[in-house]
C-alpha positions as CSV (number, residue, x, y, z in Angstrom):
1,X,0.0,0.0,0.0
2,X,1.2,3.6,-1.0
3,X,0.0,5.5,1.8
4,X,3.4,7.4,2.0
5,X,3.1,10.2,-0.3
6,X,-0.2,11.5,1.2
7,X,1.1,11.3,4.8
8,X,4.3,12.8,4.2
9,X,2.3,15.7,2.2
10,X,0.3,16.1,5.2
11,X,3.1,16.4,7.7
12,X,5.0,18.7,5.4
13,X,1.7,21.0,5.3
14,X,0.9,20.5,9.2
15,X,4.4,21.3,10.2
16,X,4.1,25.0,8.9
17,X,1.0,25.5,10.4
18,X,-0.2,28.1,13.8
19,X,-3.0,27.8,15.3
20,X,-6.2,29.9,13.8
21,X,-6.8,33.0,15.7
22,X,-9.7,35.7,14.8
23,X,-9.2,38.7,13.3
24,X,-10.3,41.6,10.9
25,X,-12.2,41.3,7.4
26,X,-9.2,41.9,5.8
27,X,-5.9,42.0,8.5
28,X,-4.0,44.7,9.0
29,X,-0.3,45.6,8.0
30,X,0.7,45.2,11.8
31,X,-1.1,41.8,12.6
32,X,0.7,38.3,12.0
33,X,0.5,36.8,8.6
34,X,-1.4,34.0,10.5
35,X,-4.2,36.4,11.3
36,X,-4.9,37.7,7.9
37,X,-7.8,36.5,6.1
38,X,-6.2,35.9,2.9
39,X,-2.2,35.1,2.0
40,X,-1.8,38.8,0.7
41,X,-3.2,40.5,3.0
42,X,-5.7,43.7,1.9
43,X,-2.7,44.8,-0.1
44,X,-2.4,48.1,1.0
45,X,-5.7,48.9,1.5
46,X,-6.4,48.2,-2.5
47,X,-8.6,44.8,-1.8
48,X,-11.2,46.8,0.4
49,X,-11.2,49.9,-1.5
50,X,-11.9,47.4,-4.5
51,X,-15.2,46.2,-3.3
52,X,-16.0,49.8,-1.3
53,X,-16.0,50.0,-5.2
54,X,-18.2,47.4,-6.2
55,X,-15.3,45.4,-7.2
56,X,-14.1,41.8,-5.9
57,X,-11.6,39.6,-7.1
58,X,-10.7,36.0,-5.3
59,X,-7.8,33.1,-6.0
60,X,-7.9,30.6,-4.7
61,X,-5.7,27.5,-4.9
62,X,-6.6,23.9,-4.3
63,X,-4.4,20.7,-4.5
64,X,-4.5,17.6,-3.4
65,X,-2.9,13.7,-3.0
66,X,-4.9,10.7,-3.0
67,X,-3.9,7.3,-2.7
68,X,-6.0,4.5,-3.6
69,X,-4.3,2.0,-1.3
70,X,-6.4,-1.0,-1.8
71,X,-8.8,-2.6,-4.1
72,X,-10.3,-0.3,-6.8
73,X,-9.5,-0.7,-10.9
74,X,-5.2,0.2,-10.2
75,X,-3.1,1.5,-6.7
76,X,-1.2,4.4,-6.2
77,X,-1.3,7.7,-5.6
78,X,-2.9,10.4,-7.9
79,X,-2.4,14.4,-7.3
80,X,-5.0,17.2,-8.9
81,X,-4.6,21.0,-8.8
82,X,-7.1,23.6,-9.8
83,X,-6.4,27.7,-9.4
84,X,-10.2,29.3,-8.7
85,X,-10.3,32.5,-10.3
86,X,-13.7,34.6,-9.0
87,X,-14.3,37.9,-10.3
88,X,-17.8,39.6,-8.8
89,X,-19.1,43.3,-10.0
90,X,-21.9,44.8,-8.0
91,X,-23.3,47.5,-10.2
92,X,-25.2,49.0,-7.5
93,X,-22.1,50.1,-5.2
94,X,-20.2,51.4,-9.3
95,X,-24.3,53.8,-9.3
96,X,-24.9,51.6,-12.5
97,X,-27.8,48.7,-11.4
98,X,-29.9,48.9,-8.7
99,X,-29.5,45.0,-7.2
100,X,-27.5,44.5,-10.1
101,X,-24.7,42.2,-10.6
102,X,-22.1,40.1,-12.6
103,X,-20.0,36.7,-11.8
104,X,-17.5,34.9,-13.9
105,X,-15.6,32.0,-12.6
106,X,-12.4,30.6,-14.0
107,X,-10.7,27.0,-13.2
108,X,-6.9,25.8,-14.5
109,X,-7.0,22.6,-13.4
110,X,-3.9,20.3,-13.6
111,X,-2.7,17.0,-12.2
112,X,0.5,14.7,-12.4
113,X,1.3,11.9,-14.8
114,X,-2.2,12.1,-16.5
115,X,-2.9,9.8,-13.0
116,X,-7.3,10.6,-11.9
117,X,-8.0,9.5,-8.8
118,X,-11.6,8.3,-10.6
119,X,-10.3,6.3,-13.3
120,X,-8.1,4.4,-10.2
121,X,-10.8,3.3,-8.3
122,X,-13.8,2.9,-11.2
123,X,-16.1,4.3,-8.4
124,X,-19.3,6.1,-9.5
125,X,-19.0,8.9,-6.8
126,X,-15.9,10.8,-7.6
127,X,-13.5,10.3,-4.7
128,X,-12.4,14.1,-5.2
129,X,-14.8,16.9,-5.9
130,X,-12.4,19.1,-8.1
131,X,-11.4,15.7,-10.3
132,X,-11.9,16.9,-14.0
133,X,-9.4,16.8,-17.3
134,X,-6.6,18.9,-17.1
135,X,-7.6,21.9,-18.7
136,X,-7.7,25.9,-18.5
137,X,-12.2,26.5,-18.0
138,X,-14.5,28.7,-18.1
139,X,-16.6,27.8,-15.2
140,X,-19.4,30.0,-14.9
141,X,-20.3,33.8,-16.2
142,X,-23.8,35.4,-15.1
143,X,-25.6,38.8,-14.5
144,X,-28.1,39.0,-11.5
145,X,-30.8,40.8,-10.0
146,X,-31.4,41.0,-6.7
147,X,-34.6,42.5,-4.8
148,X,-35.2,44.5,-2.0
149,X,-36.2,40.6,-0.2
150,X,-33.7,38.9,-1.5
151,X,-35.5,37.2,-4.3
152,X,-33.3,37.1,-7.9
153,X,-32.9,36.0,-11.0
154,X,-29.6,34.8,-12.5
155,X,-29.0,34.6,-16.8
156,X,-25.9,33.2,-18.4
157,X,-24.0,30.2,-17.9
158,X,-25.0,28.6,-14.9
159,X,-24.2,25.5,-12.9
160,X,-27.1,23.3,-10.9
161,X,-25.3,22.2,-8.1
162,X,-24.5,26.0,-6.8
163,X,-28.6,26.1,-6.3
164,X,-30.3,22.9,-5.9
165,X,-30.0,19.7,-3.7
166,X,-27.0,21.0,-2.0
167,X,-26.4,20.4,1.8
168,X,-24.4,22.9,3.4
169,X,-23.6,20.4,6.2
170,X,-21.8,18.0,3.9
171,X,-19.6,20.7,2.4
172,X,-16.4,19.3,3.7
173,X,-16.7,15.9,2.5
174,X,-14.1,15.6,-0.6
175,X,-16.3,12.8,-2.4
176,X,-18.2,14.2,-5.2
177,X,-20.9,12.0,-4.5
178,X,-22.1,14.4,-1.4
179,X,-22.6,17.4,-3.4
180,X,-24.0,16.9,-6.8
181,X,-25.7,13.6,-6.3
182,X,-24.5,10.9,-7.8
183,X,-28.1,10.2,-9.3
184,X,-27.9,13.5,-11.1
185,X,-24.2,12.6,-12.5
186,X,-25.6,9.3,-13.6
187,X,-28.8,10.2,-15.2
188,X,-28.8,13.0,-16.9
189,X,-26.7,13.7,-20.5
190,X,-23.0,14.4,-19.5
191,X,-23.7,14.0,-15.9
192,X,-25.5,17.5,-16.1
193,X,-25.0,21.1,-15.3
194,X,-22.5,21.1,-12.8
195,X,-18.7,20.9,-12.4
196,X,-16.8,20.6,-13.9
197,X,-19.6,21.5,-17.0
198,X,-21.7,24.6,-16.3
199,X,-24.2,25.4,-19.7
200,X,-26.7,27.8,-20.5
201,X,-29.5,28.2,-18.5
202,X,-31.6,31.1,-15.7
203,X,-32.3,30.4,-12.1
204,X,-34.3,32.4,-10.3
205,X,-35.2,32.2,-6.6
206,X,-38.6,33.8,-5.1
207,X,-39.0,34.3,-1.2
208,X,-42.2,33.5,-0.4
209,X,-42.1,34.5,3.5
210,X,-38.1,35.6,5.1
211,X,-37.5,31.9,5.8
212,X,-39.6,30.0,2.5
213,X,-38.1,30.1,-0.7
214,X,-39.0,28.7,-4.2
215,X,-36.1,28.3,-6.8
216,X,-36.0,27.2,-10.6
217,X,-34.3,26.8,-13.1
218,X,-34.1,25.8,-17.0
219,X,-31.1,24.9,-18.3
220,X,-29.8,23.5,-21.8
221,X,-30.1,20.0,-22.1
222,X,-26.5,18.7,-22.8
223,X,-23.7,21.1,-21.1
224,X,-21.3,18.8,-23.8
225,X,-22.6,20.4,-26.7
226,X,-23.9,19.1,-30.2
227,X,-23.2,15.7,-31.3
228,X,-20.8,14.5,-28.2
229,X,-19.8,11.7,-29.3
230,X,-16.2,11.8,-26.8
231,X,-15.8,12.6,-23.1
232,X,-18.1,15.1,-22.4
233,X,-15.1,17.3,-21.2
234,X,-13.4,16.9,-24.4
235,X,-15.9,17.9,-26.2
236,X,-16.8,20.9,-24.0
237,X,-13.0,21.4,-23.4
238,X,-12.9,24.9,-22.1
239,X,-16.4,25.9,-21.2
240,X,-16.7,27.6,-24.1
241,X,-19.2,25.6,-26.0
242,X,-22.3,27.5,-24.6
243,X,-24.1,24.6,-25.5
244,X,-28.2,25.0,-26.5
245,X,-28.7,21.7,-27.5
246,X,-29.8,18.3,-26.3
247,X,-33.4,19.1,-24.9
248,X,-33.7,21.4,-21.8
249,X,-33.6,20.5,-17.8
250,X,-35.9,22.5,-15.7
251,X,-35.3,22.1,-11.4
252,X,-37.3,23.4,-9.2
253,X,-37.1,23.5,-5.1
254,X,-39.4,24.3,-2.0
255,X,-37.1,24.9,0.9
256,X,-37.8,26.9,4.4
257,X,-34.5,27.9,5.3
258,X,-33.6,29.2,9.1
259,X,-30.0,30.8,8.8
260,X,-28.5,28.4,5.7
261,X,-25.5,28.9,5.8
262,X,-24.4,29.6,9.3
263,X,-23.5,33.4,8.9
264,X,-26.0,34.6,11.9
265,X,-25.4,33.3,15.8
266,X,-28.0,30.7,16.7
267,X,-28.7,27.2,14.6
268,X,-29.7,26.4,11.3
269,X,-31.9,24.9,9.8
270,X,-33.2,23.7,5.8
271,X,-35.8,21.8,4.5
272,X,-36.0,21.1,0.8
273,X,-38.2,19.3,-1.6
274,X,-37.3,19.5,-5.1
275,X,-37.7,17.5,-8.5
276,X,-36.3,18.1,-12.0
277,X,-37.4,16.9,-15.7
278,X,-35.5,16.3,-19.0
279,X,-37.6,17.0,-22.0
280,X,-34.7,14.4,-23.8
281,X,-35.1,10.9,-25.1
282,X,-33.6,8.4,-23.0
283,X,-32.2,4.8,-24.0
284,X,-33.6,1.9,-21.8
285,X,-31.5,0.3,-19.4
286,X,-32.5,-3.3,-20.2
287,X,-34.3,-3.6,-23.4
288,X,-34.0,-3.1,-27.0
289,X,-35.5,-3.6,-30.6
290,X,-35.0,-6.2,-33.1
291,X,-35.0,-5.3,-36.9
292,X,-38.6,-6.9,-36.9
293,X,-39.6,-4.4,-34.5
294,X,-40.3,-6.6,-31.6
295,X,-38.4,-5.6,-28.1
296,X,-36.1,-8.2,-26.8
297,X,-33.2,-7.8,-24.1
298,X,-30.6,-5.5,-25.7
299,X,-28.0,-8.6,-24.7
300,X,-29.7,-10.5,-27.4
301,X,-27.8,-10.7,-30.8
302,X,-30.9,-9.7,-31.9
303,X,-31.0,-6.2,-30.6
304,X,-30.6,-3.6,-32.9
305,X,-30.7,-0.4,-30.3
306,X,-32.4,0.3,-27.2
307,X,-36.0,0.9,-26.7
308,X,-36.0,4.9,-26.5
309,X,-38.1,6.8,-23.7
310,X,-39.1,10.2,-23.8
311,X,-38.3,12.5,-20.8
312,X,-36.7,11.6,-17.8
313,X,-37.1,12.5,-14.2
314,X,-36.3,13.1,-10.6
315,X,-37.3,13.5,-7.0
316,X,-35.1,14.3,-3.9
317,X,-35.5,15.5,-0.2
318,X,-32.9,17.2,2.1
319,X,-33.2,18.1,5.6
320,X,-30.1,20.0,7.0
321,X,-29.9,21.2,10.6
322,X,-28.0,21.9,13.3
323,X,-28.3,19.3,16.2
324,X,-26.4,19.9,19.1
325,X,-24.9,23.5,20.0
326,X,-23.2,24.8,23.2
327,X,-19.8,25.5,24.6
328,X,-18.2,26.6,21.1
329,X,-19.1,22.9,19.6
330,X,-21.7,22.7,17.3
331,X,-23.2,18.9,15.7
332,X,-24.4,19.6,12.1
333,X,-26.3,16.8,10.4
334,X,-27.6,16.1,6.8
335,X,-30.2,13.1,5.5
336,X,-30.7,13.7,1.8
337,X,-33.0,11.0,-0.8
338,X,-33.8,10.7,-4.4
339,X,-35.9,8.7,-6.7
340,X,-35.6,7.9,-10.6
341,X,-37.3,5.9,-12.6
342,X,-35.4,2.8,-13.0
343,X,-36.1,1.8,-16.8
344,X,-34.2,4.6,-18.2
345,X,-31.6,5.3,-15.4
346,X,-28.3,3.7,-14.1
347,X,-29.1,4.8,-11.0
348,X,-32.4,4.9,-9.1
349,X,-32.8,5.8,-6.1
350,X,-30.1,7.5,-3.6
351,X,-29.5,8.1,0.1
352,X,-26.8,10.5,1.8
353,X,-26.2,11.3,5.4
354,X,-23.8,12.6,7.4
355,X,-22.8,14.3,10.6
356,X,-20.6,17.7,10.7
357,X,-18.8,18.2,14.5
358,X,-17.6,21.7,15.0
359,X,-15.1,22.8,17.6
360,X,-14.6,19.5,19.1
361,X,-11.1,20.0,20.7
362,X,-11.0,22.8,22.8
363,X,-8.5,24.8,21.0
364,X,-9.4,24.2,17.1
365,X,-12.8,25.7,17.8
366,X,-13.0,26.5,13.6
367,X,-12.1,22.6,12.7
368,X,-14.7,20.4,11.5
369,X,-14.7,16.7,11.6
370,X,-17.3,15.6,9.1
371,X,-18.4,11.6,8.4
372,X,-20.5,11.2,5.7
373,X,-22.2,7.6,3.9
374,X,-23.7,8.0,0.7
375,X,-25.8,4.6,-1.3
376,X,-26.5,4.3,-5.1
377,X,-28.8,2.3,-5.9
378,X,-28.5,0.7,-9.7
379,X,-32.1,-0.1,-11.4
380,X,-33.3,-2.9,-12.0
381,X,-33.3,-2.3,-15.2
382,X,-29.2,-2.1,-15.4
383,X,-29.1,-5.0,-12.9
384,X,-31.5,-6.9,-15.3
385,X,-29.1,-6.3,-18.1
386,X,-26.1,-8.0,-16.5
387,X,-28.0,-11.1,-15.6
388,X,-29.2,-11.2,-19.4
389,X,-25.6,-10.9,-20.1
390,X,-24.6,-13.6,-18.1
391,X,-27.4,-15.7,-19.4
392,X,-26.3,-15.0,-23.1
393,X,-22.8,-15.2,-22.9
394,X,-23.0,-18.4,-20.4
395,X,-20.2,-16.7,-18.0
396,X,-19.6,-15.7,-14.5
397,X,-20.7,-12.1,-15.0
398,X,-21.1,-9.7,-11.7
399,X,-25.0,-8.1,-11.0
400,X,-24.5,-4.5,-10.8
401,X,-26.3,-3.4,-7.5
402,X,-25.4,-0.5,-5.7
403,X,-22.1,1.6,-4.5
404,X,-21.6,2.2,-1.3
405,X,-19.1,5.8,-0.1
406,X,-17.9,5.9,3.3
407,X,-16.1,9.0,4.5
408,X,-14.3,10.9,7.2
409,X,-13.0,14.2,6.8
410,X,-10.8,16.6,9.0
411,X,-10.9,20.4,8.3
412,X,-7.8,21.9,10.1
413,X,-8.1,26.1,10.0
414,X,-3.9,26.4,9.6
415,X,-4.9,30.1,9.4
416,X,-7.9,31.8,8.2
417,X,-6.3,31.5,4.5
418,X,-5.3,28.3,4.3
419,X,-7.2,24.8,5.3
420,X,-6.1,21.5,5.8
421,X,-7.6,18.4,4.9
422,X,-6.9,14.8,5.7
423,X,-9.2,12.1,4.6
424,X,-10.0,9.0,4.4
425,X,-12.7,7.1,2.4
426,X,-14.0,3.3,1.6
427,X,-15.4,2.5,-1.1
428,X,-17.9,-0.5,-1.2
429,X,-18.4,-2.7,-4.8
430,X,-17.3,0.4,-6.7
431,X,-19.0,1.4,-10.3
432,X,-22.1,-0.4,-8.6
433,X,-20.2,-4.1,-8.9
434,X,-19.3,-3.1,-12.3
435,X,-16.6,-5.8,-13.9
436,X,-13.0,-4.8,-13.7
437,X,-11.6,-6.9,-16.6
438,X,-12.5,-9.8,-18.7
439,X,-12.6,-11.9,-16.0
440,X,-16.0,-10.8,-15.1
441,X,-14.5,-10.3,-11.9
442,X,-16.1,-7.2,-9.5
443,X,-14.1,-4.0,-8.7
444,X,-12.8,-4.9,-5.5
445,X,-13.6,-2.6,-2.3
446,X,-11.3,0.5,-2.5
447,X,-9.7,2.0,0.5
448,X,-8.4,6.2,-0.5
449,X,-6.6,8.1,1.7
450,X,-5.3,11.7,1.0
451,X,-5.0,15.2,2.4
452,X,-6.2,18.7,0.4
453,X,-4.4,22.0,0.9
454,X,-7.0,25.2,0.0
455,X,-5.2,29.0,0.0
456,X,-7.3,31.8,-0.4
457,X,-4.7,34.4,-1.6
């Protein structure tokens, strides 16, 4: 097992750490380096007089080493980078917009060795939540309008996962699987729109009451683009394809909301019900057509091409709260389901939970520990399809059934610019129990470890 490289990255990182203390919005030429909130400083005074302005600009840089130390398609140890560029414009504070504003978001992402921690361990729910091709993307680009209650509409290109089905609880967890569910990835054309594939689309949210919310969205159907016949993220290889093709996806969400995201004193709580359809066609998991016309299992040698469906469709649920608070530790927790119909989808049905501890040791009251489990289910249809397989082909061939993610996370404040994070995950009959080679033989279980390094400069 290669677990060396990620603990020796970890040790390197930890060894130039301080402990966290709290300070300004910006820190001040005379306060440690280890108080500022970002690696720069306010340079001079420029970064605050910038958004006094109107005017925001972020970097941020994120890399990361995991190891697939067991099981999984290959071992070793894979390493990802990705630069976040942000740049914000509030035309209200330039005297241009009332509530008006402007986001574009940039990635360079990069790794070692062409080595993906996803191709290593054949998994279904990305082991790392920045894994993508390396490349230099286009991310997202919008304008906004914001009312006097919050409420706002959003035009441009836009990515899902920023608006719907997200759990702010679960936002430490590294997996991919606990933010854009793994249902979502699965289902719909080029895993949908969200990272690393943002498309074309407008969200708009409506506040019914302060803490009641509606939000939806229509987005192109295919962030890939016309005609993908390749990895969707070759084909859309620098977010530039502004894709309106492939159908449209439209999301919409109910959720009462008590302080979301955690800025205010006091808990918080959300409550979401939400649901999207695909105005696509949609190849059957299972079943196809013979040149006569008639349907038989697309294993036979008889099938010509699947039976085709029109639309697709989803359901989901999230309840994210706060569970425990006193004495500067705070217990977080997250349950979050979703449905599918199972003839058209890999995946149909999906549960995620998880627990968030805040403050746990005395004097790392900003770290969060945060254990997460997360369950595909594979339909019945694609289930049905493998034992048809094995039928036809008279071999041992494995039943596709269900993946199973187990993580825990550790998110060590090494100052309020830079985060630490070891973690470790298990990874139960990845891809499903999708066949590793010709064998017929099952991915075997696969044990990742690895650490991430975030600086906000």
């Amino acid at each position: 097992m290669q677990w060396s490289l990620s603990f020796l990255f970890l040790a390197d990182l930890i060894s130039l750490a301080a402990p966290a203390r709290a300070t300004d919005a910006y820190g001040q030429a005379g306060n440690s380096i280890w108080e500022w909130n970002h690696l720069t400083g306010d340079r001079n005074g420029d970064r605050k007089a910038l958004e006094d302005k109107g005017i925001k600009f972020t970097l941020d840089y994120i890399s990361e080493v995991m190891d697939v130390a067991s099981g999984g398609i290959r071992q070793g140890a894979a390493y990802e980078g990705r630069f976040d560029v942000n740049f914000d414009v509030d035309f209200e504070k330039l005297g241009l917009w009332q509530g008006g504003s402007a986001h574009v978001t940039l990635y360079q992402i990069h790794d070692l060795n062409d080595r993906n921690i996803a191709a290593e361990v054949g998994s279904l729910g990305d082991p790392s939540n920045i894994d993508a091709l390396p490349t230099t993307r286009l991310f997202t680009a919008w304008l906004q309008q914001t009312f006097a209650d919050g409420s706002f509409v959003k035009l441009g290109q836009v990515s899902a996962d920023e608006d719907f089905a997200n759990s702010n609880s679960a936002g430490k967890l590294l997996n991919g699987a606990f933010g854009w569910p793994v249902l979502n990835a699965s289902d719909m054309p080029s895993g949908g729109p969200a990272y690393p594939l943002a498309t074309l689309g407008v969200v708009s949210a409506i506040y019914l009451k302060p803490q009641v919310v509606v939000r939806g969205g229509l987005f192109s159907g295919d962030p890939a683009g016309r005609d993908c016949q390749d990895d969707p993220q070759v084909c859309n290889f620098h977010g530039t394809t502004f894709s309106s093709t492939g159908g449209a996806l439209l999301m919409a969400e109910l959720a009462y909301e008590l302080n979301p995201d955690g800025a205010a004193v006091g808990p918080s709580a959300s409550y979401k019900l939400g649901g999207w359809y695909h105005t696509s066609t949609f190849a059957d998991e299972r079943y196809g057509l013979s040149r006569r016309g008639s349907v038989v299992p697309l294993a036979s040698p008889q099938a010509v091409g699947p039976v085709m469906h029109s639309g697709n469709w989803g359901v989901y649920a999230l309840v994210d709260r706060t569970l425990l608070e006193g004495n500067g530790t705070k217990v977080d927790g997250f349950l979050r389901g979703q449905l599918a119909p199972s003839d058209r989808n890999l995946v149909a049905w999906e549960v995620d939970a998880g627990l968030a501890f805040t403050g746990l040791l005395p004097a790392r009251k900003d770290d969060t520990l945060t254990v997460g489990v997360s369950h595909s289910g594979i339909s019945h249809a694609a289930s049905g399809l493998d034992r048809d397989t094995a039928a036809e082909t008279g071999t041992v061939y494995p039943i596709r059934r269900g993946e199973t993610i187990f993580e825990v996370d550790y998110n060590f404040v090494a100052a309020p610019w830079w985060n630490i994070q070891p973690d470790v995950q298990y990874i139960v009959h990845p891809g499903g129990g999708a066949a590793n080679d010709a064998t017929g033989q099952a991915i075997s279980n696969a044990f990742v470890v690895g650490v991430r390094s975030t600086i906000d400069f």
